[in-house]
N, C-alpha and C positions, 0 to 999 in steps of 0.2 A: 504493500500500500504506500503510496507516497507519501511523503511527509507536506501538512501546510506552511506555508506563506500568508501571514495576513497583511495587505497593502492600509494603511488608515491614513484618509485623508480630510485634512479641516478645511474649511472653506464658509461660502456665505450663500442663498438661493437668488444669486444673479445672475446675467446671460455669462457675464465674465469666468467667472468662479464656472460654473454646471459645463461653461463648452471647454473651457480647459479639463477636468473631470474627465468630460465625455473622449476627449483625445489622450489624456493619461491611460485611462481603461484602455484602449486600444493597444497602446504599445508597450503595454502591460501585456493582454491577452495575446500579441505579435510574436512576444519570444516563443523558443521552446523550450518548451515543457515536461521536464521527460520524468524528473526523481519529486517534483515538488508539485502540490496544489495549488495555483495564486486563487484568494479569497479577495475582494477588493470590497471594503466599508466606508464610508464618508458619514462626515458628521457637518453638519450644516447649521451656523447660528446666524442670527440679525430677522428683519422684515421677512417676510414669504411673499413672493406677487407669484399667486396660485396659475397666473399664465404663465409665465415663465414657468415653473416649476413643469406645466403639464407639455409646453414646447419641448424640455429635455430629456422630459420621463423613458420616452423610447429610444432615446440613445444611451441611455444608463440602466439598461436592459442590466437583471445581474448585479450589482451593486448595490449593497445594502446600505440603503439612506436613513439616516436618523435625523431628524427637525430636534433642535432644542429648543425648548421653550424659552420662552422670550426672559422670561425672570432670571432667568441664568444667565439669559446673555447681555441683560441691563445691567446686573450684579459684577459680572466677570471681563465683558466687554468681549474681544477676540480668543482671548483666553479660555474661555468657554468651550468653544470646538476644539479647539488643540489639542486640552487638555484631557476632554471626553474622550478622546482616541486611546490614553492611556488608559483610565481605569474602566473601561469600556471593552479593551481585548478581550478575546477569544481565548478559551482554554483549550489544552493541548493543541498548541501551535508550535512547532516549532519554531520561527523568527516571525515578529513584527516590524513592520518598516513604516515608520511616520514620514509621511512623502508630502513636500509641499502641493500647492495644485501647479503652478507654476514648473513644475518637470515632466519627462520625457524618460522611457526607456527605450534606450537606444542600443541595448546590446544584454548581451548574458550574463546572469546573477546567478544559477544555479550553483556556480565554481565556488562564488562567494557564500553560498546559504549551507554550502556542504561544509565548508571550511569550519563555520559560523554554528550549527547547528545544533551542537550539543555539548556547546559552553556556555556556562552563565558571561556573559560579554554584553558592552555596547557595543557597537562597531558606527565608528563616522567619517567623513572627511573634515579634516581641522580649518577651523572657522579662516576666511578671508583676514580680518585684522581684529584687534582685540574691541570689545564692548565699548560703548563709548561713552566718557568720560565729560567732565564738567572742561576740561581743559584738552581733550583730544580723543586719543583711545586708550586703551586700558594699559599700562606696564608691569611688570613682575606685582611693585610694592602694593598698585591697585587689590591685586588680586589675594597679596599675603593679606593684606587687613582685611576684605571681605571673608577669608578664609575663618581667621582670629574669631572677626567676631560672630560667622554665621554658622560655621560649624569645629568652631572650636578646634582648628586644626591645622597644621602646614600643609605646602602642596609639594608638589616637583613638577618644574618644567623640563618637561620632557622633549618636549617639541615647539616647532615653531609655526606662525601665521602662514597663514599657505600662500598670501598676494603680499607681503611685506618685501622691502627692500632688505635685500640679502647681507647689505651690508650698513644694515639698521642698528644703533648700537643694542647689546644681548637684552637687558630691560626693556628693551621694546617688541623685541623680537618672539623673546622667550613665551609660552604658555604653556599651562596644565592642559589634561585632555578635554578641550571644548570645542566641541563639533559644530562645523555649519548645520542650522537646523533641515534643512532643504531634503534632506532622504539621512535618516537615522536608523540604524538596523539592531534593534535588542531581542536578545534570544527571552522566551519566556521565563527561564529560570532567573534572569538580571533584570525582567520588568517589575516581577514578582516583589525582587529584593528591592528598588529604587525607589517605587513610585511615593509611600507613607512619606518618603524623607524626602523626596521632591517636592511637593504641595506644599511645603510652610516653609522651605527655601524660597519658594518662586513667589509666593505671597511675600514676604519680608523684603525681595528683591525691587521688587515690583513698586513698594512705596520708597525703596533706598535710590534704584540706580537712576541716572542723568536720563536716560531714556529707559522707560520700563518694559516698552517694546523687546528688549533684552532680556529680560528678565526670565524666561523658559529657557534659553541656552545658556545662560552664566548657572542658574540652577541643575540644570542637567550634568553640569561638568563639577558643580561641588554637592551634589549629591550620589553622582559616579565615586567622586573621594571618599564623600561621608562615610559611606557602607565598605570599601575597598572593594567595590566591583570590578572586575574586570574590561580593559579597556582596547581595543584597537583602532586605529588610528589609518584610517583606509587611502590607498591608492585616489589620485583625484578623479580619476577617470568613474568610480562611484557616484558621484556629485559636481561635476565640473563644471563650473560658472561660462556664460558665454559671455568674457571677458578676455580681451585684450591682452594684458598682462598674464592670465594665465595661460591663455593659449602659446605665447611666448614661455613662460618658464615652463609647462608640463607638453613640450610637441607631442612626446612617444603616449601621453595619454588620451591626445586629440585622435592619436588613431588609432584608439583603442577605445574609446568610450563607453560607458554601460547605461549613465544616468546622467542627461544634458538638465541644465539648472539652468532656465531661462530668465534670469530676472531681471537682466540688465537690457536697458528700455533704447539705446542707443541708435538703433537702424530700425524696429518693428516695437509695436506695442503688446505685448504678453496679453493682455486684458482683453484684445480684439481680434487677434488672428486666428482664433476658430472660430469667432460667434455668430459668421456671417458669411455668406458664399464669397460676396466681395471680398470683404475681407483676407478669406482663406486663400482666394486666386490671387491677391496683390501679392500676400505674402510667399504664397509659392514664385511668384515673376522678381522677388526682389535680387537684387546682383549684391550676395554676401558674400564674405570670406572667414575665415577661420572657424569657431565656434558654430558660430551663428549659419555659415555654407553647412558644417557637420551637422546640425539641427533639420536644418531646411532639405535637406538630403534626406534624412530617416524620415521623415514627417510626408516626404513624398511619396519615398519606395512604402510606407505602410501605411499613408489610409489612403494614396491613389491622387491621378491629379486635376478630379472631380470632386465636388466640396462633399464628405462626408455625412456631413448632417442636417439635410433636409428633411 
């Protein structure tokens, strides 16, 4: 029997949100499949405009939609669907993957979920640059004092900002394991152990840091510490931003990619290139290169060069 896969994705019930969804499931359902189940759930918080909702219903064939109620989402704000993805998992799964909407699978994860499988682990790719700060972005000492006084503890930087300048000085450079939130893979044994000690991190963060918008990724990384969970620290080609700078420092991951992480708004708008057929045929005719040519390439070869979701 194969082992599952659960995909959890937060979002909101707009054209935006539901057509990126409807094209994530796709290139999700795209790969092969061979040792593993993919399950795909979303969680949906804000407004409902019940047309909408019923325009995308049949392209989210399959996917199991959860509405949260509004009290949650006035209470919690964004945080609300995120966070529902965690204590919300599936049992006996073997990996869950909190996938923004804003991504794409663009190649094979099996290699990785076999790896991944039957360790307690987070597994992520290391966040672009550090959280940000009243006076910049985060440095080593940011993070000893958050450490100090939110979970009572030292850290190790182990690793460094995946888009920093290489020759940043080490305080700048340096970070604990803190993952871009964009595709996050935790095995169910390491969700089990995290989550308690995640929710009152991410609440205390949330009224501490300069942007609270951060607040689920600096908590993820010191509540990965808290418990001593285990941590890896993935290949970029799991999460690769279609960003300039990276496509520069990671070439051999460009042509290797597994998980394209569209967020950067530079050449095409993330928010409208599925929502609409126009749309979708501009953005197949755009003249990209790097990232964004690699994006635009899979997004062809697999949902075709007629608009999918009519």
């Amino acid at each position: 029997m194969n082992r599952r896969v659960e995909f959890l994705i937060a979002g909101s019930p707009t054209d935006a949100f539901l057509s990126q969804i409807a094209a994530l499931k796709l290139s999700i359902l795209a790969r092969r499949w061979d040792r593993w189940q993919p399950e795909i759930r979303c969680f949906l918080g804000g407004p409902v405009d019940w047309n909408t909702m019923q325009r995308w219903a049949p392209h989210l064939d399959g996917v199991d939609i959860e509405l949260l109620a509004m009290s949650r989402f006035a209470e919690e704000g964004l945080f609300a669907q995120i966070e529902r993805r965690m204590d919300a998992a599936s049992r006996n799964v073997g990996v869950h993957v909190l996938l923004d909407a804003d991504t794409w699978v663009a190649g094979d994860l099996e290699d990785l979920l076999r790896n991944l499988g039957d360790l307690p682990c987070v597994a992520g790719c290391i966040a672009h640059y550090g959280f940000p700060t009243g006076s910049g972005h985060a440095r080593m000492d940011d993070w000893n004092t958050l450490a100090s006084d939110v979970i009572r503890r030292s850290l190790s930087f182990e690793h460094e900002y995946a888009l920093i300048d290489r020759d940043a000085p080490e305080p700048e450079r340096k970070t604990p394991f803190y993952v871009n939130a964009g595709a996050v893979f935790i095995t169910e044994r390491a969700l089990t152990k995290i989550y308690r000690t995640y929710l009152p991190i991410r609440k205390t963060l949330a009224r501490r840091l300069a942007n609270p918008y951060f607040a689920g990724q600096v908590a993820l990384a010191l509540s990965v510490a808290a418990t001593n969970t285990s941590s890896i620290a993935l290949p970029m080609r799991f999460n690769l931003p279609n960003d300039e700078r990276a496509a520069s420092l990671y070439p051999d991951e460009v042509n290797d990619v597994r998980i394209v992480h569209y967020l950067r708004t530079d050449h095409f708008d993330r928010h409208t290139i599925f929502a609409s057929e126009a749309n979708y045929l501009a953005f197949l005719d755009l003249d990209l290169a790097g990232i964004d040519r690699v994006f635009q390439d899979s997004v062809r070869q697999t949902l075709g060069a007629a608009y999918p979701f009519r």
